[in-house]
SEVEXVO-629999 format. One record per residue: residue in one letter; x, y, z of N, C-alpha, C in turn. Coordinates in steps of 0.001 Angstrom, whole numbers, plus 500000, padded with zeros to 6 digits. Example, Ala and Ser with C-alpha at 12.3 -4.5 7.8 and 13.67 -1.06 7.14 Angstrom:
<pts>
a513190494310507800512300495500507800513200496700507800s512850497750507080513670498940507140512900500030507870
</pts>
This chain:
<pts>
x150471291517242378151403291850241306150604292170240031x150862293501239104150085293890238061150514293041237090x149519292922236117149850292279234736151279292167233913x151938293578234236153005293904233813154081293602234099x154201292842235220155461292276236065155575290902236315x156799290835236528156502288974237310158237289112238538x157873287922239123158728287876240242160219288293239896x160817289127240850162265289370240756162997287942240955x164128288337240077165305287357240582165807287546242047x166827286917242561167239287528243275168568288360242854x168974288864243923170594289605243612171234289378244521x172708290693244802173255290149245381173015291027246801x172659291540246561171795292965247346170876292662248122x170107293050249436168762292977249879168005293790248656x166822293384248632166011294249247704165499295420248320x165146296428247515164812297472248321162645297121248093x162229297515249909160758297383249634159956297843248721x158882297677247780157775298093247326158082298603245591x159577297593245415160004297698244076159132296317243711x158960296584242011158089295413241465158994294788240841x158692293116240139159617292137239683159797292797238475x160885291606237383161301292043236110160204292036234937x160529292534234444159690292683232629159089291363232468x157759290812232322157240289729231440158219290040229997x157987288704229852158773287966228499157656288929227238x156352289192227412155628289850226566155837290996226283x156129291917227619156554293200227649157933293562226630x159127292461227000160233292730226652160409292611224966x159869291735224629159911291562222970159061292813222234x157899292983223091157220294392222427158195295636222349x158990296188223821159604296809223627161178297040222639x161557295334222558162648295096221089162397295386220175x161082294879219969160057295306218436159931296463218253x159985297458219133159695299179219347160913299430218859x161944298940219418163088300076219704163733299619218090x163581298492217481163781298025216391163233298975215140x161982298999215160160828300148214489161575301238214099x162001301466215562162669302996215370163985302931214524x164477301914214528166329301583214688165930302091212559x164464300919212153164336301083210989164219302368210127x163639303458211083163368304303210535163586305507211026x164934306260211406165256307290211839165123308078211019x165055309235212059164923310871211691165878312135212129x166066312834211229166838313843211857166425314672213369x167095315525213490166501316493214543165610317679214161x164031317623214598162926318463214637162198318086213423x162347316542213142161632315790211539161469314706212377x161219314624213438160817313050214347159409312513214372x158629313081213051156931313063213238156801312043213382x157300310653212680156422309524212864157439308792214050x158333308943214661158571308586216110157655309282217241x157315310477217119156559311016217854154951310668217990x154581310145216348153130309998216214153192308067217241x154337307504216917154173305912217554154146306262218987x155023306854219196154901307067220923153514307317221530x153014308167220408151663309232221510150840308319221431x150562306615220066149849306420219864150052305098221302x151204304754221481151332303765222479151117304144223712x151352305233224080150708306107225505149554306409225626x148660306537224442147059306695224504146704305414224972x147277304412223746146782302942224196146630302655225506x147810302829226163147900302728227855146727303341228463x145713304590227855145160305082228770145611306688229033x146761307497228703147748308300229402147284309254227899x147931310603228860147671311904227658148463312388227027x149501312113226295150526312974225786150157313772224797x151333315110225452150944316342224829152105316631223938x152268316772222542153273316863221468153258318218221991x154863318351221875155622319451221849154916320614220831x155403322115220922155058323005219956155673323041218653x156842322345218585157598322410217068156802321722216404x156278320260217107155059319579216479156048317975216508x157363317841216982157957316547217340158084316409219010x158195315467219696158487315102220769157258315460221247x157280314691222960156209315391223695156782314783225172x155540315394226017155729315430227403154167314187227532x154459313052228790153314312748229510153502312545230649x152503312773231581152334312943233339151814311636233628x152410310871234654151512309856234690151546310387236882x149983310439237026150076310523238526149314309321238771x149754309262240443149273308393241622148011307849240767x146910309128240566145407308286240046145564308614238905x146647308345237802146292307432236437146191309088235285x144957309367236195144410310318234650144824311568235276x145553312268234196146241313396233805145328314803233702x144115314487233658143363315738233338142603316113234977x143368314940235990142742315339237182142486316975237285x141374316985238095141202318585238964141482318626240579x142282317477240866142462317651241955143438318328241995x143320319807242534144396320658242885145751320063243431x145679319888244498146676318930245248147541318177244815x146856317210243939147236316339243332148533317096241722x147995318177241527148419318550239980149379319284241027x149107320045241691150519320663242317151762320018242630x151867318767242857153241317748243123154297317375242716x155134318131242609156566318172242050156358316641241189x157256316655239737157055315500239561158634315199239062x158832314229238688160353313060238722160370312953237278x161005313811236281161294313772235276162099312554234218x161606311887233332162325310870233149162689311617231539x164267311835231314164084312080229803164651311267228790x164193310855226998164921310702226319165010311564225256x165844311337224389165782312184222907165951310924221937x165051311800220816164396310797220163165077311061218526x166155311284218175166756311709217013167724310866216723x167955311018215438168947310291214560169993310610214106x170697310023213351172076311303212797172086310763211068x172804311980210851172852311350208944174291310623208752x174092310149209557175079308985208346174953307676208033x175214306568207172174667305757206826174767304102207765x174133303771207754173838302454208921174363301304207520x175671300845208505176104299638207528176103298412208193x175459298135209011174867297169209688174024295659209374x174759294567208827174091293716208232172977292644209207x172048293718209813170709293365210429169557293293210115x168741292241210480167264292936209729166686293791210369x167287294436211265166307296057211327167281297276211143x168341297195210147168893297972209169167792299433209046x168616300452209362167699301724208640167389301187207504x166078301966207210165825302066205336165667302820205083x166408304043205565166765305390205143167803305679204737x168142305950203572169460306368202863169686307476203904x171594306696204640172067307847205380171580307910206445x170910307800207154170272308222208092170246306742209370x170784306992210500171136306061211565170992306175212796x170310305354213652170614305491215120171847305275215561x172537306071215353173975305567215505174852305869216662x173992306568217440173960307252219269173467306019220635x172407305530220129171554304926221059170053305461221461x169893306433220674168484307203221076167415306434221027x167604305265219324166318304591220220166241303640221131x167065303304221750167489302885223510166508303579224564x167175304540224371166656306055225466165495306044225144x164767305783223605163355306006223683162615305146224372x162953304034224171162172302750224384162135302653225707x163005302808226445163636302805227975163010303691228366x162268304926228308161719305675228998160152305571228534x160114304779227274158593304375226959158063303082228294x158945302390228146158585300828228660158320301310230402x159376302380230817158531302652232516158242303056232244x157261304013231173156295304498231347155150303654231429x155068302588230551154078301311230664153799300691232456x155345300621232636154847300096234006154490300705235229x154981302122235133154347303115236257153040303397236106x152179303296235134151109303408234735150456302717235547x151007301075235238149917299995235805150308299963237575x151115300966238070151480300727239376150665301904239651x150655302827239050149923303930239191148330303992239348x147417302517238904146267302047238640146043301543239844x147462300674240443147154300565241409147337300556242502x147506301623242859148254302387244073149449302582244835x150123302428243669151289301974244413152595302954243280x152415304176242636153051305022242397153312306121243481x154135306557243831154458307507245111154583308646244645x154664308851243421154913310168243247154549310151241662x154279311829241447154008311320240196154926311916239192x155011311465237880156177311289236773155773312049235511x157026312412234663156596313073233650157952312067232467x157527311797231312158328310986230404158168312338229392x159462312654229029159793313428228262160770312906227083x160060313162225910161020312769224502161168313884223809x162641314335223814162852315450223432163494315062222224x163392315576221122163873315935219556165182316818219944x165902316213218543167052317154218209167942317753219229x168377316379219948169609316370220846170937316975220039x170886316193218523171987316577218120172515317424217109x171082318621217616171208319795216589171655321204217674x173312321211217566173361322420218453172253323945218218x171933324141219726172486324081220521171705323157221607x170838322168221172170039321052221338168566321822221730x168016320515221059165786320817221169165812320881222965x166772320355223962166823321043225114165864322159225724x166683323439224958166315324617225658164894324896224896x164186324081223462162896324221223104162105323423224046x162449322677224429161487321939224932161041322477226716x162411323198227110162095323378228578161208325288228019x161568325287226889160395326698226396158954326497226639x159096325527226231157380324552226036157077324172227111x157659324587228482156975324028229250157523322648230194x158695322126229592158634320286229454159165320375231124x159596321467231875160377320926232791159024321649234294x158122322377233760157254323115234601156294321893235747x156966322581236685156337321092237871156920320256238145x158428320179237359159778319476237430160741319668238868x160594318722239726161897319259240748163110318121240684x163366317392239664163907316464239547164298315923238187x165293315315237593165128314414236285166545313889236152x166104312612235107167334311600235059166925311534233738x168486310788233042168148310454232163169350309107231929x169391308407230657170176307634230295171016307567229102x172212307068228965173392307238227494173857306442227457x173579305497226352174310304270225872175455304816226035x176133303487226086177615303784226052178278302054225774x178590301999224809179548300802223812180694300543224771x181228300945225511182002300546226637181558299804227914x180464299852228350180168299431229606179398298148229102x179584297042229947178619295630229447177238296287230035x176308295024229087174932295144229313174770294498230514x174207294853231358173500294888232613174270295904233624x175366296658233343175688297516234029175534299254234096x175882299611234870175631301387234338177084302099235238x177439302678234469178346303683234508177865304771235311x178173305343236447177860307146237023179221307362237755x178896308984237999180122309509238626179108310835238997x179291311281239927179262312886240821179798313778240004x179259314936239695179902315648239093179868316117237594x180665316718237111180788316375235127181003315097235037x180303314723234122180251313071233163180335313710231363x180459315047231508180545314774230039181136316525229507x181499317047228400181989318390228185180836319451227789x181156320373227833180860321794226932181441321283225564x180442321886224736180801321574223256180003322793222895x181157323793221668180364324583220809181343324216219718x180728325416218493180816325040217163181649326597216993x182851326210216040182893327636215477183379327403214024x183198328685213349183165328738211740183800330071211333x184850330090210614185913330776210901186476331444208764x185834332486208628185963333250207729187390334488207064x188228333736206308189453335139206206189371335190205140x190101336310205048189778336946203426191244337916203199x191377338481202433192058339293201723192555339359200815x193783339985200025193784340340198431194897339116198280x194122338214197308194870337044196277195746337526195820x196143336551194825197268337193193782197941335707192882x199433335812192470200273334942192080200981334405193049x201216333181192792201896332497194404203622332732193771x203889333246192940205317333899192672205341335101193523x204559335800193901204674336952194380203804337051195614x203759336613196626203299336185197639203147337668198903x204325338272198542204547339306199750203725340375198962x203251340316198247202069341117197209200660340967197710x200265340303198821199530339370198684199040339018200518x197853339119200580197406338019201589197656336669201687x198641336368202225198634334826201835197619333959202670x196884333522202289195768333011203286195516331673203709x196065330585202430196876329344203090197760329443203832x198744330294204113199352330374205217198668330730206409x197989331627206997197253332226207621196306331408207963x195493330513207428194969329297207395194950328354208636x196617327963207522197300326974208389197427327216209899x198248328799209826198518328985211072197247329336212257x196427329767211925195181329679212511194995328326213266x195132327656212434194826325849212759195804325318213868x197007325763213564197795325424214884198057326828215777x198413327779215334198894328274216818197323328974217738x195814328943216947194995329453217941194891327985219224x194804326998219202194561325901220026195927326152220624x196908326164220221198319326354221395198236327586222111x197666329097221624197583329846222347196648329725224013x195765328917223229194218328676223875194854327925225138x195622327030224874196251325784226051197048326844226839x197557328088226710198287328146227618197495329514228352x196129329921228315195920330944228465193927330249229599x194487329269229811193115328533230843194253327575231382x193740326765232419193626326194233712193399324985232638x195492324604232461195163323056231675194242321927232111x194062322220233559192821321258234252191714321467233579x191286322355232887189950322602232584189523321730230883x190795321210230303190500320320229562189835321208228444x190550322268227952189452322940226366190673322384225477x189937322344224774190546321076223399189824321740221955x190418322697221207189977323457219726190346322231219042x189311321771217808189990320540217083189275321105215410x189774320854214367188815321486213028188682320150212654x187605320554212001187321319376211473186957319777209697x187306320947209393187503321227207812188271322517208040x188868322667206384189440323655206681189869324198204620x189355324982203909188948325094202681189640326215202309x190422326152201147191426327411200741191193327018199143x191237327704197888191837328063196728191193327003195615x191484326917194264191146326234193567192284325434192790x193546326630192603194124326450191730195712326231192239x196750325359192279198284325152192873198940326418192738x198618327753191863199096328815191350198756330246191593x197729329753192256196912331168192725196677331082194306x196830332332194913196550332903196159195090332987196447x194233332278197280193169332929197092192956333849197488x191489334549197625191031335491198761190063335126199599x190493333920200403189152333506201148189591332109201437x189405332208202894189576331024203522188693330257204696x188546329244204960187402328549205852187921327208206955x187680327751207743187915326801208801186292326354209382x186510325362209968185392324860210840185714323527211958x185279323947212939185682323203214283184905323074215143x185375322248216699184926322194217518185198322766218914x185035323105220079185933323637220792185208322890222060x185811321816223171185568320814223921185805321576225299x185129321442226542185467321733227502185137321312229058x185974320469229593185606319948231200184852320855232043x185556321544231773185007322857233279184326323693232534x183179323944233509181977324746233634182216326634233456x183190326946234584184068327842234427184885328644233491x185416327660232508186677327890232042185219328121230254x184757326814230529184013327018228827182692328573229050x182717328861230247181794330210229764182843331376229754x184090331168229598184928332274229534185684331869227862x185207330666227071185850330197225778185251331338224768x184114332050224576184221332989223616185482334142223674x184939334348224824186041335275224555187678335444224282x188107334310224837189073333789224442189716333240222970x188736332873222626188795332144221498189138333272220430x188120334442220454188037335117219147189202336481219737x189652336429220590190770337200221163192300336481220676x192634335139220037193092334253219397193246334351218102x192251334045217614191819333913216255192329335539215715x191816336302216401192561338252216249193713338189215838x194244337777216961196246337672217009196778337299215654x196497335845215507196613335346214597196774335704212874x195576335977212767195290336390211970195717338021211856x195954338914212197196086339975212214197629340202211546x198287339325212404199866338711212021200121338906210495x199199337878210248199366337905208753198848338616207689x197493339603208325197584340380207344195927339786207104x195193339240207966194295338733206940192430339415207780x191862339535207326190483340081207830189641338478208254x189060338710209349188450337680210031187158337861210231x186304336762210232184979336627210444185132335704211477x184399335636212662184470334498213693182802334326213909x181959333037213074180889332960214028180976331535215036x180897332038216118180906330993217583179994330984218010x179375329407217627178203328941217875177692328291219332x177274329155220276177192328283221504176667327094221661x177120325606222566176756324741221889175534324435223147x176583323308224080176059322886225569177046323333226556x176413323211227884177961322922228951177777322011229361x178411321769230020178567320231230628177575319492231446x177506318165231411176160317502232336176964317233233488x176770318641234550176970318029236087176227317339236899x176293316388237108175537315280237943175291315676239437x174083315997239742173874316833240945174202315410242121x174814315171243068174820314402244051173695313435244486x172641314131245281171467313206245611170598312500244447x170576313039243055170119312687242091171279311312241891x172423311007241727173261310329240881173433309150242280x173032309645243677172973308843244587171350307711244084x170549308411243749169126307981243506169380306892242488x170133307296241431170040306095240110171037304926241002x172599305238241553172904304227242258172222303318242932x171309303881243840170277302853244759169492302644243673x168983302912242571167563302268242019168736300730241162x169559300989240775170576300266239812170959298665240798x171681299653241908171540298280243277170744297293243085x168872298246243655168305297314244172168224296445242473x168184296488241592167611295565240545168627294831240133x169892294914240092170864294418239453172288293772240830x172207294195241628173170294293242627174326295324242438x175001295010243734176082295938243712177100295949242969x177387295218242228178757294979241138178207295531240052x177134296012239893176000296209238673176686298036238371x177039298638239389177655300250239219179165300413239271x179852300878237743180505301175237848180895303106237902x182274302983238419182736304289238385183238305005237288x182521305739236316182973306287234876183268307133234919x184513307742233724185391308827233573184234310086233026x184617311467233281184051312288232621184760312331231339x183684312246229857184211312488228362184129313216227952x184735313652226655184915314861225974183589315165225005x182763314287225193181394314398224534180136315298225250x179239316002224058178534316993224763177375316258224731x176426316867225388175262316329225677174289317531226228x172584317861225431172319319054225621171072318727226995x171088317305227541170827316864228654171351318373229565x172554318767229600172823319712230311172042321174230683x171280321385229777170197322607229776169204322268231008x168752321625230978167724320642232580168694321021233336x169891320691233378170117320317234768170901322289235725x170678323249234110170674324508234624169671324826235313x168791324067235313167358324862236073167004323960237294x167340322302237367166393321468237835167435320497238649x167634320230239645168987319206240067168375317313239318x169431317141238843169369315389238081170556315156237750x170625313880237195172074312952236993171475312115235534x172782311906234865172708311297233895173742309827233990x172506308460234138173855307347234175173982306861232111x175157306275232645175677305686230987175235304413231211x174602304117230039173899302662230153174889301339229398x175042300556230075175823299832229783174899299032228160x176151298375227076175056298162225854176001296924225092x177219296895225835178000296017225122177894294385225440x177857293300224304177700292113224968179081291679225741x178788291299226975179760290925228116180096289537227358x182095290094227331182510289077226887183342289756225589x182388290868224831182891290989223666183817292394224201x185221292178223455186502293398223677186449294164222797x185868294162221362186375295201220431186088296393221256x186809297128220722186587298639220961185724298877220088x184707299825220399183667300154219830182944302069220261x182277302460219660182011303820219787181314304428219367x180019305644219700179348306047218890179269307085217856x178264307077217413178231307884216031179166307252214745x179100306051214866179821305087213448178609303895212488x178514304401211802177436303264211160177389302080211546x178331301465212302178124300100212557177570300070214231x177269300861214565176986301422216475175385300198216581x175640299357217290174462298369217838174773298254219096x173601297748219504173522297426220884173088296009221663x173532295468222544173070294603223402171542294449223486x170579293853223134169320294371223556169018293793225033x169693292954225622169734292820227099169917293985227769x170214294919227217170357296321227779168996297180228130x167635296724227449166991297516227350165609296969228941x165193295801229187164680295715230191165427296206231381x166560296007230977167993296553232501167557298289232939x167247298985231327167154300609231699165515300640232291x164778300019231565163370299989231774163542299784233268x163626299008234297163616298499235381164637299348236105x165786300023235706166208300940236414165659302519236815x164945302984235583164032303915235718163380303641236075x162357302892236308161016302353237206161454302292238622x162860301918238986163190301977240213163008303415241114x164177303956239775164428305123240216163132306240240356x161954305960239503160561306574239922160377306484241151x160347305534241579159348304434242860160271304704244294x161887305384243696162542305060245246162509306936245209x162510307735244194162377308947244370161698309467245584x162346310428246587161393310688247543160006311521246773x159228310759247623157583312300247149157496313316247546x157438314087246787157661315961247551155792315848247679
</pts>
C-alpha cells in the first residue's frame, strides 16, 4: 500500500479488485486547506492566474508536468503507467488516455458567508462548487501518481482544469483548441449539487442538464409624446409584448417535450413617465432539453422576435449568443462512474437524478469524445433547507471532497486500457 492510502472501510458492496483504500487523514486536510485557498480567493473566467500558478506548483511538487493552457489560465497534466510525462516511449505516449475534468472559475457576486475562508474579494465567489471540482480532480491526481510509481496505474490519465466555465460560450471549446482533449478517448467530470447528501452522487443516461444561450434584443423607432402615441413607435408597448408573446409563440412552434423555456432577465425602456422613447432593450436566456429542438432555437427565435415586433411598428436588432448544448451522458461512460461510486461507497451511494434546466459547457467534450458527468452530492445529510447554486451563501459539505477524490481514482483504475 503507497504512502497515500490506508485500508478501505468496508461497504455494502463486494469491493471491486486492485482499487486502493481511503484518503490518509494527512491527505484529506491538505486537500480542505486547498479547496479553502481557493474558496478565499476566486477569480473570474480567463483571470484564474494564481489558481492556475497553485495547481502547477502542487503537480510539480508531485514530480508531474503541467502544461498551462495558451490563454495563460488552466492547464492539462498526463500522468502515465511510468510516472514521467516526457517519456519517448512511443507506445507508451500513443495510449488513449481517461480524461478527468474540472473548471476552475468563480462568479461575481458577493460571498455572504460567515466562514473563515470567506472570499476576500469584493464580489467575487465560489458560489458553483468549482473549487470542489478543483480539488477533486487535484487530489486523484496525487494518488494516481503514487499508483502510477508503482505499477499499478492501468492506463494512463490526463487532469484537466479548464477556466471560464461560466463565460458563454465556455473556456470549453478554448481549451479542446489547445489541444486539452488530443489523445483523449474518454472523460468524466463532476457538479456539486446542494441537493444530493454528501457521500452520494447523482447520474442518469442521457441529458443531465440543458442548452443554454444568451440573447440581447435591440428596438428602436420614432419617440414622441405619450399623448399622442399613434404618432409614434410605441416601444414600451412593443417591449412588453416582445416579452410575452415571443416565449408563447416559441411554446407552440417545438415539441413541448423538448423543454425550450425564453426567460429575460432585463428589460430597459425611457427616462421620462411622458415621453415615448426610441429605443428599447431586452436581455435573456433561452433553456433547452433537447439536443434537436435547441440547434433549430436560432432560427426560431429571431423568426419570433420579427413577428412581433414588426406588428408594432418597431425595427429590431437580435444578437443570439450561442451558448452550450446539453451534457449527454454517453452510456458506458455513466455505467463507469456507477461502478467506480459502488465499489467505494456501496450501492445506496447512486442515486437516479432528473435532467436540469442548467447549462454546462462540460458539453463541448462530450461533442467530440464519449463521457458522463455525475452530480456530486455536497449537502450535510440530515440538513432539509432547500438550497442552490450561484447564491452567496452556496457551501459545501467538505465530507464531500475525499468521496469525489476516491470516486475519480476509481473511476481511473476501473477504466478499461485501450
Amino acid at each position: 500500500m503507497n504512502e497515500l492510502l490506508s485500508p478501505a472501510p468496508e461497504v455494502d458492496t463486494p469491493a471491486e479488485p486492485g482499487l486502493p483504500g481511503r484518503l490518509p487523514e494527512t491527505l484529506r486536510r491538505e486537500l480542505v486547506a486547498f479547496r479553502r485557498d481557493l474558496h478565499m480567493h476566486p477569480e473570474l473566467g480567463n483571470q484564474e492566474f494564481r489558481t492556475t500558478c497553485a495547481l502547477k506548483t502542487r503537480l510539480e511538487r508531485a514530480g508531474l508536468y503541467p502544461r498551462v493552457l495558451a490563454a495563460g489560465t488552466g492547464l492539462v497534466c498526463d500522468i502515465r503507467p511510468d510516472v514521467d510525462a516526457r517519456t519517448e516511449d512511443r507506445a507508451a505516449a500513443a495510449r488513449p488516455l481517461l480524461a478527468l475534468r474540472a473548471d476552475i472559475d468563480a462568479l461575481p457576486i458577493p460571498d455572504v458567508k460567515d466562514v473563515p475562508y470567506r472570499s476576500t474579494v469584493p464580489d467575487r465567489a465560489h458560489a458553483c462548487g468549482h473549487d470542489v471540482h478543483t480539488t477533486a480532480v487535484l487530489g486523484a491526481g496525487l494518488v494516481l501518481t503514487e499508483l502510477a510509481r508503482s505499477g499499478e496505474l492501468p492506463r494512463p490519465v490526463r487532469l484537466l482544469f479548464q477556466p471560464a466555465e461560466e463565460v458563454l460560450p465556455g473556456g470549453a471549446l478554448d481549451a479542446v483548441e489547445g489541444g486539452a482533449l488530443d489523445g483523449v478517448d474518454r472523460i468524466v467530470a463532476l457538479h456539486c449539487d446542494p441537493r444530493v447528501d454528501a457521500g452520494r452522487i447523482g447520474l442518469r443516461t442521457g441529458p443531465i442538464t440543458s442548452a443554454c444561450d444568451r440573447l440581447e434584443i435591440t428596438l428602436s423607432g420614432a419617440g414622441g409624446h405619450t399623448a399622442r402615441p399613434h404618432l409614434t413607435t410605441d416601444l414600451v408597448t412593443a417591449a412588453a409584448k416582445v416579452a410575452t408573446e415571443v416565449p408563447a409563440l416559441l411554446s407552440r412552434r417545438v415539441d413541448a417535450r423538448s423543454g425550450m423555456a425564453l426567460t429575460w432577465g432585463r428589460i430597459a425602456a425611457g427616462h421620462a413617465p411622458n415621453v415615448i422613447p426610441q429605443r428599447a432593450e431586452l436581455s435573456g436566456t433561452l433553456r433547452c432539453l433537447d439536443l434537436a429542438s435547441w440547434r433549430k432555437a436560432p432560427d426560431l427565435v429571431h423568426a419570433a422576435v420579427d413577428e412581433v415586433a414588426a406588428l408594432h411598428r418597431a425595427k429590431c436588432e437580435l444578437n443570439y449568443i450561442r451558448g452550450v448544448p446539453p451534457v449527454v451522458n454517453e452510456p458506458e461512460s455513466t455505467a463507469l462512474l456507477r461502478r467506480a461510486m459502488t465499489a467505494r461507497c456501496g450501492a445506496g451511494s447512486v442515486e437516479t437524478t432528473e435532467q436540469s434546466q442548467g447549462g454546462e459547457d462540460f458539453s463541448w467534450y462530450l461533442e467530440r469524445v464519449p463521457g458522463a458527468m455525475a452530480r456530486l452530492g455536497v449537502r450535510t445529510p440530515g440538513d432539509r433547507r432547500v438550497r442552490d447554486l450561484h447564491q452567496g451563501d452556496f457551501d459545501v459539505d467538505e465530507s464531500a471532497i475525499p468521496v469525489a477524490v476516491e470516486l475519480l481514482t476509481a473511476a481511473a483504475l476501473l477504466s478499461p486500457a485501450a
